[in-house]
N, C-alpha and C positions, 0 to 999 in steps of 0.2 A: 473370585465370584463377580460376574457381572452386575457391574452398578444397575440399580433397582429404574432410577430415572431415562437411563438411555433405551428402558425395552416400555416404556410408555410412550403413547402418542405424545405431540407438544402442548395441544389444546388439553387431555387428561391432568398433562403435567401441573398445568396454567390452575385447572377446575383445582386439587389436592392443595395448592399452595395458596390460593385463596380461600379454600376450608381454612386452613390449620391458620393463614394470619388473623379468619375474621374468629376462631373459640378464642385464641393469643389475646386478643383485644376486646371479648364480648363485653362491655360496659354498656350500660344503660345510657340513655341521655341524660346531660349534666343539668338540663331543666327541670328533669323528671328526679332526678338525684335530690336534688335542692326543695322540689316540691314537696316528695315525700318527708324528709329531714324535718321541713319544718313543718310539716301536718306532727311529726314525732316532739317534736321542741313544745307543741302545744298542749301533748298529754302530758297530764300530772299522776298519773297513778297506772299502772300495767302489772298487777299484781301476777298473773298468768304467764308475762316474757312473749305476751303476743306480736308485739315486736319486736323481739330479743336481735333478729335476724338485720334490722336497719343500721349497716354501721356503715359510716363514711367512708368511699374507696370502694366497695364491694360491689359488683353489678346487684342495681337492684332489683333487674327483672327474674329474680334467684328470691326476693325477700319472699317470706310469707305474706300471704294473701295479694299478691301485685303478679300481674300478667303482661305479656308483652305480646302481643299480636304482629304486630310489623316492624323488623328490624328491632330497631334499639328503645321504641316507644312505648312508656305503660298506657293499657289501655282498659285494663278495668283493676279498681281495688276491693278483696272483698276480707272483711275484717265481721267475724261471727265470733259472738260470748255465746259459752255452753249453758245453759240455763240451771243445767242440773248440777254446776261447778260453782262453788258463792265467790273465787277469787277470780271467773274469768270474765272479764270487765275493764274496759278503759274508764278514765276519768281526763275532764278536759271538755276543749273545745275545737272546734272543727278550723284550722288555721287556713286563711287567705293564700299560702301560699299554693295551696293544691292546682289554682289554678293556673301557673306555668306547666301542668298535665295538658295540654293543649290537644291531645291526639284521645283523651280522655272519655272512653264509650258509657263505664259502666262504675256507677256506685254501690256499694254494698254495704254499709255500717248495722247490721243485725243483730240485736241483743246485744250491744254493748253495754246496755243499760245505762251510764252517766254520762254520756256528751253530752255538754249541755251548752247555749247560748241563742240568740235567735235563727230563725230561718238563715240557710246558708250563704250569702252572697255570693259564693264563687262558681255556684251552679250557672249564673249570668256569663261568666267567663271563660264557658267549657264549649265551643261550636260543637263537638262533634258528642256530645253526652246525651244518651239516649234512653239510658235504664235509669234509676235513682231512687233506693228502697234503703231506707234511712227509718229504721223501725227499732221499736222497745229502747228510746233513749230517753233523754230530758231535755230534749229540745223547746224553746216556749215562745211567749208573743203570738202576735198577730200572720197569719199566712201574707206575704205582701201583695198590692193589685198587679205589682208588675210579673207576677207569676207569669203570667201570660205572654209574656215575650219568650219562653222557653217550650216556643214552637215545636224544636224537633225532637219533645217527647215521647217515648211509645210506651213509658211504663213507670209510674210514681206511686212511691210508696211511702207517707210521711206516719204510718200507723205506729199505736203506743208513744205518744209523745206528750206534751202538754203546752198544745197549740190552742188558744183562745180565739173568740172574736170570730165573725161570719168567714164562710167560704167565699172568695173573692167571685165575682162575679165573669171577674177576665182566665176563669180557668175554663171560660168553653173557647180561648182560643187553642187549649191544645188539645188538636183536632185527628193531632196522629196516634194521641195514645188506647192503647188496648185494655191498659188496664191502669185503676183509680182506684187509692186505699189511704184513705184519712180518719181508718174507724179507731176507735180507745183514745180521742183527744178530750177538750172541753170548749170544742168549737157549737158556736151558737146562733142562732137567727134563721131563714129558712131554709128549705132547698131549691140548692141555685136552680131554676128553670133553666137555665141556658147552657146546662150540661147534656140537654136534647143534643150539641151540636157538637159533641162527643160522638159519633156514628161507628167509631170501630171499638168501643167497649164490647169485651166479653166477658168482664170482672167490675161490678162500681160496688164499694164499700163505704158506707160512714155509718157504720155502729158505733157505741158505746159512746154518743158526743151527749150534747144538750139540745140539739135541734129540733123544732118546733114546726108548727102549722100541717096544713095537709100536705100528701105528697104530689107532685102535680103529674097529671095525665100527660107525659109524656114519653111514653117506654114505645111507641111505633117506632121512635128514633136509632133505636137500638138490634138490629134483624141476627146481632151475632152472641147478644147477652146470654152468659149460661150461669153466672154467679151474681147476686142480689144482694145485700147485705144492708139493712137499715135498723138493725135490732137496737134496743137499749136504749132509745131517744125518747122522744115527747111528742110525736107524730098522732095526730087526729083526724077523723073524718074515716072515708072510705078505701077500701083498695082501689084504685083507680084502673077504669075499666081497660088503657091501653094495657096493664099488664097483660090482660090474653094474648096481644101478640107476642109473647114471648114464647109462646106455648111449645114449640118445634123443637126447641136446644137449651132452654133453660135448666138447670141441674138443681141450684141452690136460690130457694128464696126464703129469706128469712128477715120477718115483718115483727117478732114478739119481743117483748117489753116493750110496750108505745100505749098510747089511749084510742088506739081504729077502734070503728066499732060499725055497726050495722050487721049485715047476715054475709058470711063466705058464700063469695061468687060463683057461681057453677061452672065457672069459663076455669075452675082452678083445677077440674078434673080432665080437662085435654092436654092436662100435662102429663105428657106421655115419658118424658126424658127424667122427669121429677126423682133425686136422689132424698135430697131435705125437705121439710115445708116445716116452716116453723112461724106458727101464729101468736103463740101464747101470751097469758100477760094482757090482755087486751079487753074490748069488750063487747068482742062478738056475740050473736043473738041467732035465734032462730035452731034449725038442725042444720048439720053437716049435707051437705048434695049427695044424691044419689052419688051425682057424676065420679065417687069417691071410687068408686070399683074401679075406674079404670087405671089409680094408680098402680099398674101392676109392679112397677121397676122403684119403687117408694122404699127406702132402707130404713128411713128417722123421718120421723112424724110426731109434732107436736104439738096438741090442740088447748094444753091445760092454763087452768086457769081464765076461763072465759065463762058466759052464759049461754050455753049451747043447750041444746035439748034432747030429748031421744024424737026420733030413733036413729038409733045408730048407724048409718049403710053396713052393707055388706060389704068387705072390700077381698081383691083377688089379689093379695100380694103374697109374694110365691117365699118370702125372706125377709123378714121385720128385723132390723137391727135393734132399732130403739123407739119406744114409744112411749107417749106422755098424753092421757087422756084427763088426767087429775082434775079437781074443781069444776066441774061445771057442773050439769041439773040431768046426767044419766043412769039409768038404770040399766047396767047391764048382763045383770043376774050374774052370768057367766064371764070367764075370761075368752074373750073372741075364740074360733078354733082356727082360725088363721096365724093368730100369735102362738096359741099352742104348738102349733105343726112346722115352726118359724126352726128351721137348723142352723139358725147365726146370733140370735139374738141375745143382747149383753144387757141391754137397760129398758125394765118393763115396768114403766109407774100408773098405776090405777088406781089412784087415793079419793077415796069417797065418789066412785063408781057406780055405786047403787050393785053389789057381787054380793051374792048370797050363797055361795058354792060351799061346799067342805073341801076342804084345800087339799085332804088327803087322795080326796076322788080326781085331781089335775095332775096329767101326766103330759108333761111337756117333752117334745120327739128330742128335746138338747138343752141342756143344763150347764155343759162344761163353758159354755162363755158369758155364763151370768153376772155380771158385777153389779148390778146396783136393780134390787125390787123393791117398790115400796107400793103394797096394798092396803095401805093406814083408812081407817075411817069406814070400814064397810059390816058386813057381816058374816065374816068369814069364819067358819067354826074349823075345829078336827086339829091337824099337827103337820105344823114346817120342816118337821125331822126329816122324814124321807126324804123330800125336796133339799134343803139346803145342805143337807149329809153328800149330796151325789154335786156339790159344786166346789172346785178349787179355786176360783180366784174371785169370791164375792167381797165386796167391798162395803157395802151399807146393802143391811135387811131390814126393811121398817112397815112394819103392821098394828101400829097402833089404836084401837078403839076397835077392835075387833072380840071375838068370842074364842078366839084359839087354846087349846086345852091340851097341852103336853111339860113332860117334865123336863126342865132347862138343863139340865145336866145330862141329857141324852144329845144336848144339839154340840155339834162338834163348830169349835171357834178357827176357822180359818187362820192362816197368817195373815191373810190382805186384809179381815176384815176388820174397819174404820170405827164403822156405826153399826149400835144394834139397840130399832125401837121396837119393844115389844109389849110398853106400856097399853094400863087401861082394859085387859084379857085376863083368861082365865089360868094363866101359868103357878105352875106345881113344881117344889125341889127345891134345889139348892141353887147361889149362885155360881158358877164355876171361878176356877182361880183365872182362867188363862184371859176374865174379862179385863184382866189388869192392861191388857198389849192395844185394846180399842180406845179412839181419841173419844168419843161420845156413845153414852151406854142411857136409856131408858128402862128400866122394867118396873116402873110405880102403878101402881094399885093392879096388881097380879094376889096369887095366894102363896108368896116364895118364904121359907123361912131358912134359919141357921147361919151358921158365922159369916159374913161379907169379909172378903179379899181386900187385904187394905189397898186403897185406889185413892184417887184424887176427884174422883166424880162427888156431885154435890147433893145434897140429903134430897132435894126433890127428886134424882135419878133413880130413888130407893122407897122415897116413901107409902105407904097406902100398902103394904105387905101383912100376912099374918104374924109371921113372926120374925123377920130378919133382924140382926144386932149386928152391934161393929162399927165402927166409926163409917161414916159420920151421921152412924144412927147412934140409941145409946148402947154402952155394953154388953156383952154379952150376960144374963146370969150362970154364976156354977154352979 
């Protein structure tokens, strides 16, 4: 048989034999070996084996979560805990040596949930590091001022941590990044103005901190913003009027839990792209703007919880995912027929709405993606039967202080479902057994009598009945 090498060209020969030396020899670089190693030497607990794969000698552009993009260099690490797993979790700290990763593009530390120690130092000593989302751990301290020397950011993500003390002032020198996420800390003081100089954000989040004052009138700065995020702070004063320029590309703005207040701006209905708006929590005044009709592409909307008034707009949205019109000063007899005619909608809360309807007369065009209604506080007569009969994945049903009049042992108990308030109404029957599988149950002062399911709910869950018995009422008589 003819030798295989004598019927190849000599340059083929050359290409095959430099394959097969460079698989022979594929090792990692022995800086990056070393770096990783001791990023591992610093975790104390890996109950999941998320690093099981890091063993000395082994290439480690093969570990889990480590990439190699050029030759023999890692260049991004990305290390994810399953949220819905209680063992998958590192514990430790973020070790100095990572930065012999020198080729080093992209961090990824996501739900790991226990890293913990201060701000990372060796982000300083990474030139070519560009990504860096370092999110749901225990990180803490002060953000530092020299933050700003990591210029050639384009995407930081320090969210879910327990970072103190103001947002540095030198974080408007990075100027390359697209997207800014320091929300779910317990950072404090105002907001930095000179985030204006931020110009390629299309993402800026600092929810769920402690910051304070108004927000300042500078969103012109921003021509490519399509996500908003400032909920959960201590934020006063007005929406500031540059937000209209956002109006062409913005998706998500969301401004509730804060202390704003004044009347919603009419410039907020040229939001033509508008997926979210979320105000709530606040202490808005006046009515909603006509301008409201033209959200037509609007999926979740949420206005509760403020001093609004009627009347209501009309609005043309073709698809209501979810909406929250709760607390305010409306009267809206009826359930809009917009939301009625909604064929996606999951979460519809109308609590003390001013709805005077019989609920048996609403016939919503889609039922099957209901998970969470709560029509509490109004005057709703007739029976939820029909309705919640025709829904498989309702999760909390809550109509409390209402006039509703049917027998509880006709309503069928879902598996999903959590919560069921149906206190303060005019309900008949018995309790069913299956209320045992719900974490939170309501049905006090209805007209329910007979044996109660032994459960661990608490006598106010029960009481004000004609006649129910059972712990932890008193006994039954024989």
């Amino acid at each position: 048989m003819k030798n295989l090498s004598s019927s190849l060209s000599p340059f083929l020969v050359l290409i095959i034999a430099v394959y097969f030396i460079k698989i022979a020899s594929a090792t990692c670089h022995v800086d990056d070996e070393a770096g990783l190693l001791g990023f591992k030497s610093g975790i104390t607990q890996d109950p999941s084996g998320m690093l099981s794969t890091w063993k000395p000698g082994t290439d480690c552009c093969s570990w889990a979560g480590i990439n190699c993009l050029f030759e023999d260099r890692v260049t991004t690490i990305s290390l994810f805990g399953q949220l819905d797993e209680s063992n998958s979790f590192l514990s430790g700290t973020i070790s100095p040596s990572l930065s012999k990763l020198q080729d080093l593009n992209g961090i990824y530390f996501q739900n790991l949930r226990n890293i913990s120690g201060p701000f990372p130092d060796i982000l300083f000593g990474l030139p070519k590091l560009t990504y860096v989302y370092i999110e749901n751990n225990k990180l803490s301290g002060q953000i530092p001022v020299s933050i700003g020397r990591l210029t050639q950011l384009e995407a930081l993500s320090l969210a879910e941590n327990r970072f103190t003390g103001p947002i540095p002032s030198s974080i408007s020198k990075l100027n390359r990044l697209t997207q800014l996420n320091l929300g779910k800390n317990l950072l404090t003081g105002k907001f930095p103005e000179g985030i204006k100089q931020l110009r390629n954000l299309t993402y800026l989040n600092l929810e769920q901190n402690k910051l304070s004052g108004t927000i300042p009138d500078i969103f012109k700065s921003f021509p490519d913003l399509r996500i908003l995020s400032l909920t959960r702070n201590a934020f006063s004063g007005k929406i500031p009027e540059s937000v209209s320029s956002l109006a062409p590309r913005l998706m998500y703005l969301e401004l509730g839990h804060n202390a704003l207040s004044g009347q919603i701006p009419s410039f907020l209905g040229n939001f033509r792209a508008l997926d979210t708006l979320d105000i709530s929590w606040n202490s808005f005044t006046g009515v909603v703007p006509k301008t409201f009709a033209n959200l037509t592409k609007i999926f979740n909307l949420d206005l509760s919880h403020n001093s609004l008034n009627d009347p209501f707009p009309q609005m043309n949205v073709k698809g209501i995912e979810s909406l929250d019109l709760s607390y305010n000063n409306f009267h809206l007899k009826q359930i809009p027929k917009w939301v009625t005619s909604s064929p996606i909608i999951y979460s519809l809360k109308l609590a003390k709405c001013g709805i005077t309807m019989k609920l048996d007369n609403w016939k919503p065009a889609e039922t099957y993606f209901y998970d969470f209604i709560d029509l509490s506080e109004n005057e709703i007569s007739g029976s939820p039967v029909a309705l919640l009969n025709r829904t498989d994945f309702l999760v909390e049903f809550k109509a409390a202080g209402n006039k509703l009049k049917f027998d509880l042992g006709k309503l069928r108990i879902v598996e999903t479902l959590k919560e069921l308030d149906i206190s303060r109404n005019l309900v008949y029957g018995k309790v069913p057994t299956a209320v045992i599988e719900l974490k939170r149950l309501n049905v006090s002062y209805n007209h329910l009598c007979g044996q109660l399911p032994k459960t661990q709910f608490p006598v106010s869950s029960v009481v004000g009945n004609d006649c129910l018995c059972g712990s932890p009422l008193p006994p039954c008589k024989l």
